[in-house]
C-alpha positions in Angstrom: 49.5 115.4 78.3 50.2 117.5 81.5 47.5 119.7 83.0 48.3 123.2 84.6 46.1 125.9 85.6 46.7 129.5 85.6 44.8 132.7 85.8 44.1 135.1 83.3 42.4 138.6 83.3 38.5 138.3 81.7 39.3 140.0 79.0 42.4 137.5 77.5 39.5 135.2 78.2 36.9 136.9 76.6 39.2 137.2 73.7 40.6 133.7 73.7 36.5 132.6 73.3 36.2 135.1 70.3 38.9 133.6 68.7 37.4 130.2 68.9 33.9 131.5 68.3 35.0 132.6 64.9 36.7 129.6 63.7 40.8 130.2 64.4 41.5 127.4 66.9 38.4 124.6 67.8 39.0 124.9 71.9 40.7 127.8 74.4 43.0 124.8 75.2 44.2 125.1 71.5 44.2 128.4 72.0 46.3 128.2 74.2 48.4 125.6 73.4 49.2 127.5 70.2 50.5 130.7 72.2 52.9 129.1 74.3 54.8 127.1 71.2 55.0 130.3 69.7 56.7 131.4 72.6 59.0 128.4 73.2 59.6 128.5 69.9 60.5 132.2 69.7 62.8 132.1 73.5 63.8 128.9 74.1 66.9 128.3 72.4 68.2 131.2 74.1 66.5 130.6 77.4 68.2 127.2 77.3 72.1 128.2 75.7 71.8 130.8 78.9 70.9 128.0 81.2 74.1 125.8 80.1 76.2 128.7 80.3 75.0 129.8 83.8 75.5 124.9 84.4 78.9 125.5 83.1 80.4 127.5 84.8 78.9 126.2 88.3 81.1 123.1 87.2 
């Protein structure tokens, strides 16, 4: 697995420790984890039939 870093205001933070504080995901890393699948999931396929379109017609 890949590391990146990023930056996020204290209070995603704070809430990202509340979440795994109560129980809904065992690290921030999960956390986080979890949050960007649901976004590839939810984008990506668009994100990426854009991307061919904008290959194809370069070609």
């Amino acid at each position: 697995m890949d590391r990146i870093t990023i930056r996020l205001p204290r209070q995603q933070i704070e809430m990202l420790e509340k979440l795994v504080a109560a129980g809904e995901f065992p690290t921030v890393s999960e956390a986080v984890r979890y949050a960007v699948r649901e976004l590839v999931s939810k984008h990506g396929d668009r994100v990426m039939r854009e991307s061919d379109q904008v290959t194809s017609l370069k070609i």
